[in-house]
C-alpha positions as a Markdown table, in Angstrom:
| # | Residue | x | y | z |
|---|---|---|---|---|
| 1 | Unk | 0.0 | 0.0 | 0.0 |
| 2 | Unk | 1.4 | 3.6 | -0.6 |
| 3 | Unk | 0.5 | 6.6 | 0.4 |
| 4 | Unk | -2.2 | 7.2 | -2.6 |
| 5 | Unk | -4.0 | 4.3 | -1.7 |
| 6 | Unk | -4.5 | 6.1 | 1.6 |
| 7 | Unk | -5.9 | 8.9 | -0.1 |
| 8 | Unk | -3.2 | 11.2 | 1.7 |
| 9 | Unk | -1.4 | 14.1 | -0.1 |
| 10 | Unk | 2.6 | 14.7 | -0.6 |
| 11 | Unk | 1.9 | 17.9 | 1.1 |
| 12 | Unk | 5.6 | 18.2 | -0.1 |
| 13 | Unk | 5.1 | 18.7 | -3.7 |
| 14 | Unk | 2.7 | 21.6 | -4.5 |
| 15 | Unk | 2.8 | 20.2 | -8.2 |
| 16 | Unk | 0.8 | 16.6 | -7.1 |
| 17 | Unk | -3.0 | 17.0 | -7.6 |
| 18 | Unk | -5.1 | 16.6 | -4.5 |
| 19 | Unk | -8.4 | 13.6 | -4.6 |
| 20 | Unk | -11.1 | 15.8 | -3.6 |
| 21 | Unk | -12.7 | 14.0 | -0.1 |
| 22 | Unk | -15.8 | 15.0 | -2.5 |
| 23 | Unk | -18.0 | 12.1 | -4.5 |
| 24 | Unk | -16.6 | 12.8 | -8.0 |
| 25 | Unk | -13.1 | 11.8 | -7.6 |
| 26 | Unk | -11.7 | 15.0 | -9.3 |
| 27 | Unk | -8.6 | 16.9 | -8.4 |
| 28 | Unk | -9.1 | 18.9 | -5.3 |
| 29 | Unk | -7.6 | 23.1 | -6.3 |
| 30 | Unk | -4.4 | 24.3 | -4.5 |
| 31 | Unk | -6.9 | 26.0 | -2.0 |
| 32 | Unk | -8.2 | 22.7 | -0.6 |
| 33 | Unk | -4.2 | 21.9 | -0.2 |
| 34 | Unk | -3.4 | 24.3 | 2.1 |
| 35 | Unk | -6.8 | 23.9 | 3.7 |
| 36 | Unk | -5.7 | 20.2 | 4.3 |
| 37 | Unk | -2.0 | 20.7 | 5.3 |
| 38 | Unk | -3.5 | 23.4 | 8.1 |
| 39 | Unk | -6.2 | 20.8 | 9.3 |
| 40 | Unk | -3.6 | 18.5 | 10.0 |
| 41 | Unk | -1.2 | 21.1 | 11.7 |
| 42 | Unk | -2.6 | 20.1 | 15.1 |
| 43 | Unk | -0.6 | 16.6 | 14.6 |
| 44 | Unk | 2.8 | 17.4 | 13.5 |
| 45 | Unk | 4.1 | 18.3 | 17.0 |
| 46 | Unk | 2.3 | 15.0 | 18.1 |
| 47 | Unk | 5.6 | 12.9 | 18.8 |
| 48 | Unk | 5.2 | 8.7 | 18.3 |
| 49 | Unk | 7.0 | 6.0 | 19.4 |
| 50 | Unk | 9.3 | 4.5 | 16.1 |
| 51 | Unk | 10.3 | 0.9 | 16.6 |
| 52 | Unk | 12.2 | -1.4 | 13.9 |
| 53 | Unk | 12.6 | -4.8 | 14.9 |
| 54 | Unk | 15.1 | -7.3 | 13.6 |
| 55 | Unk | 13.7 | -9.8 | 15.5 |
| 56 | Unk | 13.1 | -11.9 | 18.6 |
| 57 | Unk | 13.6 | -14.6 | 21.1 |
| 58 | Unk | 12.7 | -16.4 | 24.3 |
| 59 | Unk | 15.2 | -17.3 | 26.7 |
| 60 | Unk | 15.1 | -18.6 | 30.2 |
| 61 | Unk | 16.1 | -16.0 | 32.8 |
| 62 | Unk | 19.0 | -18.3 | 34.0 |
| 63 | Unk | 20.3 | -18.1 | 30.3 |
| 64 | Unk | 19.4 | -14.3 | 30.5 |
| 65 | Unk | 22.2 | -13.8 | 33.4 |
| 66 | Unk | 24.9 | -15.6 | 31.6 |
| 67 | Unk | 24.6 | -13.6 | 29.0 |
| 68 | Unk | 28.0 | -11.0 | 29.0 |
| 69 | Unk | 29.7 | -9.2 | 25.8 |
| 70 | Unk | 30.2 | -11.5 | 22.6 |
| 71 | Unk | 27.3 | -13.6 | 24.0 |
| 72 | Unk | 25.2 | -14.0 | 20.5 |
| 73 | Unk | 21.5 | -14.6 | 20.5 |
| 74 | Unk | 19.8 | -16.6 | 18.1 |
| 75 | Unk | 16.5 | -14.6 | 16.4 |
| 76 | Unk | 13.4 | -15.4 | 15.0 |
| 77 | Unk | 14.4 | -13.9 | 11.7 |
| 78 | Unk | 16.6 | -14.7 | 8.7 |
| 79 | Unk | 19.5 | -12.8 | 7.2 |
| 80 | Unk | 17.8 | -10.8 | 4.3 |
| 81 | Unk | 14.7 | -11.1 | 6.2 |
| 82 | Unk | 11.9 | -7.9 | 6.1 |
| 83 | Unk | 12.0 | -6.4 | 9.8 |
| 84 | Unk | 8.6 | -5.4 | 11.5 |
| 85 | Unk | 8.8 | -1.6 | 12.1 |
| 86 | Unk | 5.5 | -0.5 | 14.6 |
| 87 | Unk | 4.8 | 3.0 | 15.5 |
| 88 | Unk | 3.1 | 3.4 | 19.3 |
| 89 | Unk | 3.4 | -0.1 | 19.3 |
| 90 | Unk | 1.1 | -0.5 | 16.1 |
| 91 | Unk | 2.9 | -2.5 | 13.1 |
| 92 | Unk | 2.4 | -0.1 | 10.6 |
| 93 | Unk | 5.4 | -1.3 | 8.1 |
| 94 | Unk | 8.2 | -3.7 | 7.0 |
| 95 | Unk | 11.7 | -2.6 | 5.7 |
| 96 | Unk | 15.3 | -3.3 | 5.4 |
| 97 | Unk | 18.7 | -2.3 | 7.6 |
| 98 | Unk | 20.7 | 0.4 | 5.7 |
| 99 | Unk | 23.5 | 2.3 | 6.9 |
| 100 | Unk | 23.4 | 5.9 | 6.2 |
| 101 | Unk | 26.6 | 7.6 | 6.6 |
| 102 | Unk | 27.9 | 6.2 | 9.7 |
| 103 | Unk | 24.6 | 5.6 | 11.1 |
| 104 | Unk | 21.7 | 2.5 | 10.7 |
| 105 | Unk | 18.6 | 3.6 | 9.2 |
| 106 | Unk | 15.3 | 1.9 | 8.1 |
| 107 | Unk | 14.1 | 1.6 | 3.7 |
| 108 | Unk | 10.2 | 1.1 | 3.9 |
| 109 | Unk | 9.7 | -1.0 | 1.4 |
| 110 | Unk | 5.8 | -2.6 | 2.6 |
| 111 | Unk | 3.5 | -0.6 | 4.1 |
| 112 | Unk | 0.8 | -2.7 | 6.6 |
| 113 | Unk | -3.1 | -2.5 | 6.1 |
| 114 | Unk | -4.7 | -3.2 | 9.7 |
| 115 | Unk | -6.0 | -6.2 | 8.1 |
| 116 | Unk | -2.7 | -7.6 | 7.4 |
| 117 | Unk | -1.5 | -6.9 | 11.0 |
């Protein structure tokens, strides 16, 4: 699913038409734009909680306090596997691990319908 199939607008890029929430299906004007991007001001300060997992086990506590650096953990996922990324705890996506200058990031590359949670 992308972001047109939720009907939301690149608020981004002034040059993509708008869907008009109105029966027709026509192209909403640049007016209806800025009317939509100032409806949903109230919810960009909003902050979320971003998680991207890479996977997950079970392990008895006993094993738990052996554990000390270079201990390695087996995980429910593959190498090459999608990870599950949830937002307030809601899976909302799947990716992959890329490294972004000196940092790890997250590519979207599936976005979740809440039937396919």
């Amino acid at each position: 699913m992308s972001t047109n199939d939720l009907n939301l607008p690149d608020l981004a890029n002034p040059n993509q038409p708008v869907r008009s929430g109105g029966g027709g299906g026509g192209v909403a004007q640049i007016d209806d734009r800025d009317k939509i991007a100032a409806d949903l001001k109230p919810v960009f300060d909003v902050p979320v909680s971003v998680q991207a997992v890479i996977g997950r086990t079970t392990i008895e506590v006993s094993k738990l306090l052996e554990l000390n650096e270079g201990s390695v953990l087996e995980l429910d996922r593959r190498v090459g596997e999608a990870i599950d990324i949830y937002v307030n705890s809601r899976l909302v996506a799947r990716g992959e691990v890329v490294v972004v200058d000196d940092r790890l990031g997250v590519t979207m590359t599936e976005i979740i319908k809440n039937s396919d949670a």
